[in-house]
C-alpha positions as CSV (number, residue, x, y, z in Angstrom):
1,X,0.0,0.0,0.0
2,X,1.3,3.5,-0.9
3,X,2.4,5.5,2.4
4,X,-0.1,8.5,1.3
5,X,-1.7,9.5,-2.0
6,X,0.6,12.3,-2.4
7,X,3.3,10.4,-3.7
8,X,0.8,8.0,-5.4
9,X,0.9,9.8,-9.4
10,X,4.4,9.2,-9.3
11,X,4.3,5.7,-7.7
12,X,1.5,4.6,-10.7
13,X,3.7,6.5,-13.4
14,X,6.5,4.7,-12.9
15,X,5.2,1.1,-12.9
16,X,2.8,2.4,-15.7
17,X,6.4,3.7,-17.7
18,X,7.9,0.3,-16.9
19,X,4.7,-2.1,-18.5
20,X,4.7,0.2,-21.2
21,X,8.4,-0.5,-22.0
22,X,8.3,-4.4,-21.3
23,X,5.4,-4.4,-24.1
24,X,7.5,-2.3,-26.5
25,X,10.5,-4.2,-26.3
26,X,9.0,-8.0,-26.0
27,X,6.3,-7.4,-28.3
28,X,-10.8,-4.9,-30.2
29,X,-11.3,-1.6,-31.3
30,X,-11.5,-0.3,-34.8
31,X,-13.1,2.9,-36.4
32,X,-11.9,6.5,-38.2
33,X,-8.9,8.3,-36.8
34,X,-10.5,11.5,-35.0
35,X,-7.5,12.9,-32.9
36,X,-4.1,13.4,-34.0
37,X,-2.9,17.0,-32.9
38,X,-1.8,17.1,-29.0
39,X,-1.6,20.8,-28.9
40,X,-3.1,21.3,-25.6
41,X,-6.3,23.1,-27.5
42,X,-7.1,19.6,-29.1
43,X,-5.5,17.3,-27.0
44,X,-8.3,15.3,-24.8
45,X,-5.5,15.7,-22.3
46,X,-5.3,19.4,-21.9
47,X,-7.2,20.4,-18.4
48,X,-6.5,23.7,-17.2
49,X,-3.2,24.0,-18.6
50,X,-1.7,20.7,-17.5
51,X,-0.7,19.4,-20.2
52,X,1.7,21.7,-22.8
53,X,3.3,19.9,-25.9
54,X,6.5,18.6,-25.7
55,X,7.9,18.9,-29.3
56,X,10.0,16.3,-31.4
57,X,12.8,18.4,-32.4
58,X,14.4,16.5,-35.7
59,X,17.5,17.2,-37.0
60,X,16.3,17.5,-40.8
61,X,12.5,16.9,-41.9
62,X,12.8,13.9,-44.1
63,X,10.7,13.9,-47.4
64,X,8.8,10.9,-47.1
65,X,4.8,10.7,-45.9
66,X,5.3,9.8,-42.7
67,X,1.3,9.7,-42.3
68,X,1.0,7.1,-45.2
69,X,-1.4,4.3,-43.7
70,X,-3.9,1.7,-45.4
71,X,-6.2,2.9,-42.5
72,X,-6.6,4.0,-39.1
73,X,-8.3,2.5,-35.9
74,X,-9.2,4.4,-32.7
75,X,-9.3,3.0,-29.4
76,X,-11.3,4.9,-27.4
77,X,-12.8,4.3,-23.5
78,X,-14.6,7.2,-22.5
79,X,-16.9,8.2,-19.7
80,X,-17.0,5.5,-17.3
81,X,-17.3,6.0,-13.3
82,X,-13.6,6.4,-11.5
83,X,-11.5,5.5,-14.6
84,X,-9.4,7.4,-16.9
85,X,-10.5,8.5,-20.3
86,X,-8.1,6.6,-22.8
87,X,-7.9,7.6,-27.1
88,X,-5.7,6.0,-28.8
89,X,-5.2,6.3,-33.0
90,X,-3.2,4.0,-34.7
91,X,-2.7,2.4,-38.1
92,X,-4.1,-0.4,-40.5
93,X,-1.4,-1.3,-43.3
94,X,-3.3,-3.8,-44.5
95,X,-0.8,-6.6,-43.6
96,X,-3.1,-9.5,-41.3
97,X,-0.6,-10.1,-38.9
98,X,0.9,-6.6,-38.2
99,X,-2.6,-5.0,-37.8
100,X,-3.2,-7.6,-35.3
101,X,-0.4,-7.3,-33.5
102,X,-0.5,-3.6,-33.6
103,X,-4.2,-3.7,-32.3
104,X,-3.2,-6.0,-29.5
105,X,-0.3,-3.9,-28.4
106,X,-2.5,-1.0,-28.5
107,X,-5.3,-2.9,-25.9
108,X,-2.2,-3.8,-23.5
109,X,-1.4,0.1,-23.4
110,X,-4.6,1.0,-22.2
111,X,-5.0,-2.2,-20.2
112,X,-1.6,-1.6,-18.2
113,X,-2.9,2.0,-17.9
114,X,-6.5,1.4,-16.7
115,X,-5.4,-1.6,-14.0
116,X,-2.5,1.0,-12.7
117,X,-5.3,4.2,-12.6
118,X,-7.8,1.6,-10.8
119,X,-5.1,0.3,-8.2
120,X,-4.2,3.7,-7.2
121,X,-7.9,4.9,-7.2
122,X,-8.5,2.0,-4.6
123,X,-5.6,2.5,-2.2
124,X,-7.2,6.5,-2.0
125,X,-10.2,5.0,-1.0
126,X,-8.6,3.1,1.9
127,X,-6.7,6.2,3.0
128,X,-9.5,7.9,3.4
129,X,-9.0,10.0,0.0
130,X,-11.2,10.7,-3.1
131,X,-9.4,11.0,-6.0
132,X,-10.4,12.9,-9.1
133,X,-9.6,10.2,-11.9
134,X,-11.7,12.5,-14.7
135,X,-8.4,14.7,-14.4
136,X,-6.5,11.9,-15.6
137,X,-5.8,10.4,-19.2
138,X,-4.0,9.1,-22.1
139,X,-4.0,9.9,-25.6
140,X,-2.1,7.9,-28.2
141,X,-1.0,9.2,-31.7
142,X,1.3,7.9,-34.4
143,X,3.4,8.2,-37.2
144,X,4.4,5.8,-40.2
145,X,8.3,5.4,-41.1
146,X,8.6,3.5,-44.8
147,X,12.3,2.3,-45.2
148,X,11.5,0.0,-48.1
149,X,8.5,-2.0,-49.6
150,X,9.6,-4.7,-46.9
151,X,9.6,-2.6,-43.9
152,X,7.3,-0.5,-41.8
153,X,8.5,1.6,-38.8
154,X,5.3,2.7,-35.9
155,X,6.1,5.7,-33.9
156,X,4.0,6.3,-31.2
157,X,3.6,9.1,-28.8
158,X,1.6,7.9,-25.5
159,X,0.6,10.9,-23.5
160,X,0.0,10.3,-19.6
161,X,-1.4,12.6,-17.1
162,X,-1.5,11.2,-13.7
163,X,-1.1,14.4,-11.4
164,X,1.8,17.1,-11.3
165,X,2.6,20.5,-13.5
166,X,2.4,18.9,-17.0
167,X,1.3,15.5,-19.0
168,X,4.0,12.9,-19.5
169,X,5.2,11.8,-23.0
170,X,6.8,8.1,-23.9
171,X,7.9,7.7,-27.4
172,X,7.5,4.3,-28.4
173,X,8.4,2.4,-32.0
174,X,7.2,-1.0,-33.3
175,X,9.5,-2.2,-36.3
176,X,8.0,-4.9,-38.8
177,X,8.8,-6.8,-41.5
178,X,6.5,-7.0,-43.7
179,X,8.1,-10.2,-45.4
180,X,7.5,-12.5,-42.4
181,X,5.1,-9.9,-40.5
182,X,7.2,-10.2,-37.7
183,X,8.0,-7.5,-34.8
184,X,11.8,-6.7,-35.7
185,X,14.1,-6.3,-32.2
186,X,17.4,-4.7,-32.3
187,X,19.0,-8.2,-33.3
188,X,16.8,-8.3,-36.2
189,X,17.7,-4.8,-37.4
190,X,21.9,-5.4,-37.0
191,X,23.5,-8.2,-37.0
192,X,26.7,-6.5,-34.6
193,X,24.5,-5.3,-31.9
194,X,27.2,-4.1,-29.9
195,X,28.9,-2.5,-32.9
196,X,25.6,-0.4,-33.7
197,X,25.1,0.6,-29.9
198,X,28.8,1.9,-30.2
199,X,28.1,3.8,-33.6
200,X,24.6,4.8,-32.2
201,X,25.8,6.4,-29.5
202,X,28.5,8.1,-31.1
203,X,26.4,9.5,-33.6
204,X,23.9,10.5,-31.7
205,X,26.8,12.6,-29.5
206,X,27.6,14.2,-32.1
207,X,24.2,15.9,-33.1
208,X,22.8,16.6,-29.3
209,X,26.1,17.9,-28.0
210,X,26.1,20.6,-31.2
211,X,21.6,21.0,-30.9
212,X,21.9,21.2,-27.0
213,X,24.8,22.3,-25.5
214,X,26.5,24.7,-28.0
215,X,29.0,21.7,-29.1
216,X,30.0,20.7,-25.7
217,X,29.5,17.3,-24.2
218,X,26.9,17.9,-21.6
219,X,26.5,14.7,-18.5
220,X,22.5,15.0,-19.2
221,X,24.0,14.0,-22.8
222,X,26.4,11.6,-22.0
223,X,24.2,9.6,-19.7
224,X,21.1,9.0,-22.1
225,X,22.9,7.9,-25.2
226,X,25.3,5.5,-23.0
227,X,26.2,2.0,-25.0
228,X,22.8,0.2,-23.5
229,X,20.0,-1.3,-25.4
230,X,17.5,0.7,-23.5
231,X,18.8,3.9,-24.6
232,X,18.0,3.1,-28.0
233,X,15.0,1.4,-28.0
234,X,13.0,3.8,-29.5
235,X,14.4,3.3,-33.2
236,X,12.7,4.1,-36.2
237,X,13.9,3.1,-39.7
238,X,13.5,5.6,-42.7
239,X,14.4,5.5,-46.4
240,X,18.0,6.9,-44.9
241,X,18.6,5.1,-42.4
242,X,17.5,4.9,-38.5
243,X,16.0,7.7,-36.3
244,X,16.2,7.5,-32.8
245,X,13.9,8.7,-30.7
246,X,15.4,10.1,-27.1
247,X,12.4,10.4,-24.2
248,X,11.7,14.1,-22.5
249,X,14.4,14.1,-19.9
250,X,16.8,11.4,-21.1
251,X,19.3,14.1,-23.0
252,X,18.0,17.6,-21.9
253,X,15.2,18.8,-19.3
254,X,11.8,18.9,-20.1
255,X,11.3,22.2,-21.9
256,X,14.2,21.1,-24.2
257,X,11.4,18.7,-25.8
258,X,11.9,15.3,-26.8
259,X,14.5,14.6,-29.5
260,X,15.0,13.1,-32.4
261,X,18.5,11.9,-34.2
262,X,18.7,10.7,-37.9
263,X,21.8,8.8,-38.9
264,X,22.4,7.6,-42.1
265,X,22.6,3.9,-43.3
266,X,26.2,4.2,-44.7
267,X,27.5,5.3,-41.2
268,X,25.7,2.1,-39.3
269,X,27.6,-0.1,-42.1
270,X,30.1,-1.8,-39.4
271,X,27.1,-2.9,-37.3
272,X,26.3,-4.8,-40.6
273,X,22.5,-3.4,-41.1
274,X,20.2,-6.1,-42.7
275,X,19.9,-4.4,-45.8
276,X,17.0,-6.2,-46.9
277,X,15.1,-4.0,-44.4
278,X,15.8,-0.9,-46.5
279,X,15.5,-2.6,-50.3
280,X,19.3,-2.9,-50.7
C-alpha cells in the first residue's frame, strides 16, 4: 500500500512507464482516426493547462509521408465511473498479422494503464482519499516510417497525465517486416548489436552535443545515449537510415522537448545493417 496519496501519481507512473516499455520491447477496437494534434487546445489531455506539448525536435524533416497508412483504428474508453479517459489512434497497413499485432499492443497500453489508474484509485479509497480520476488520461498518436517495400517503422507518442505540473510523453516504435510480419528487435535490425550501440551512440553525440549544449559534451548528454539497449530502444527506420527517438528528460530537461537523431545507413555499415530491411 502507498504510504499517502501524495506520492501515489508518481508511484502509478513509474510502474505504468515500466509495462509500457516491457510491451514495447518484447512485443478490439476499430473505427476513423478522430484525434491526432496534441496541442493542448485539441489534446483530450489538456485540463487547465496541465498538459503543454512537448515537441519532437528532428534534425532534418525527411521527405517521405510519414502519415501514409492503409487505414486507421481508434481505441477509445470514455466516460465510465472512476477510470481514466483513454484515445488512442493508430494504423491499419493492411498486412493481417501486423494489424493484429498492432491492435493488441494497442489494448495492452490501455489495459496496463487502466489496471494501474484503478489500483491507485482504490488505495485513495482506503486512505480515506477521493481522487479525481476525470483529471487523468491518455492519448495515443502515431506516425508511419517507410524504409522499403519490406519494412514499416510505428512511432507512437503515449501521452499520460497522472497528477503534477504537465502530462508525461513516452515515445515508443514497433519495427516490422513486412516479409514475415514479424515484430523486428534490435538483433533483427543489426547483426553487430554491440557494434551499432557503439556507432549509435557516437552518432547521436555528435548531433545533441552541437543541438543542445552549443557543441560541448553535456553529462544529461552523456548519460542517455550511454552504449545500452534501453537507450535506443526507440528506433525508427527511414528510407535513410535509422531515427532514434530520445524520451523528455533522457538528454535535456523537459522544456528542451523530446529529441530526435537521424543517422544515415552508410555510417551504421560496421554494425552490418540487414539491408534487406531498406531494399538494398
Amino acid at each position: 500500500m502507498r504510504a499517502s496519496v501524495a506520492c501515489a501519481p508518481a508511484v502509478a507512473r513509474r510502474a505504468v512507464l515500466f509495462a509500457v516499455c516491457c510491451l514495447a520491447l518484447l512485443g478490439s477496437a476499430s473505427g476513423v482516426r478522430a484525434v491526432d494534434d496534441l496541442s493542448p487546445e485539441k489534446s483530450p489531455l489538456h485540463n487547465g493547462g496541465f498538459l503543454r506539448r512537448v515537441s519532437i525536435t528532428p534534425e532534418k524533416k525527411e521527405p517521405q509521408a510519414e502519415r501514409a497508412a492503409e487505414d486507421e483504428g481508434l481505441l477509445q474508453r470514455h466516460g465510465r465511473q472512476n477510470v481514466p479517459d483513454i484515445t488512442i489512434s493508430y494504423p491499419v497497413i493492411g498486412h493481417t498479422a501486423v494489424d493484429e499485432d498492432v491492435r493488441r499492443w494497442v489494448n495492452s497500453i490501455a489495459d496496463t494503464f487502466e489496471t494501474e489508474m484503478s489500483s491507485l484509485f482504490r488505495d485513495s479509497e482506503t486512505l480515506g482519499e477521493t481522487l479525481d480520476m476525470s483529471r487523468y488520461a491518455l492519448h495515443g498518436s502515431y506516425s508511419v516510417l517507410r524504409p522499403s517495400q519490406d519494412a514499416v517503422s510505428l512511432v507512437f507518442e503515449i501521452w499520460t497525465y497522472t497528477g503534477g505540473a504537465h502530462g508525461n510523453l513516452d515515445i515508443i516504435t514497433l519495427n516490422y517486416s513486412l516479409i514475415t510480419g514479424q515484430r523486428l528487435n534490435f538483433v533483427d535490425i543489426f547483426e553487430d548489436v554491440d557494434k551499432a550501440l557503439s556507432l549509435l551512440s557516437e552518432q547521436s553525440r555528435k548531433v545533441l552535443s552541437r543541438r543542445l549544449a552549443g557543441g560541448r559534451m553535456d553529462q544529461w548528454i552523456l548519460d542517455g545515449t550511454t552504449q545500452a539497449v534501453e537507450n535506443f530502444s526507440s528506433l525508427g527506420l527511414t528510407r535513410q537510415g535509422v531515427r532514434v527517438y530520445f524520451q523528455p528528460y533522457q538528454v535535456a530537461a523537459w522544456a528542451a522537448g523530446a529529441q530526435e537523431v537521424d543517422i544515415p545507413l552508410d555510417d551504421l555499415m560496421p554494425a552490418k545493417p540487414f539491408l534487406k530491411l531498406w531494399d538494398k
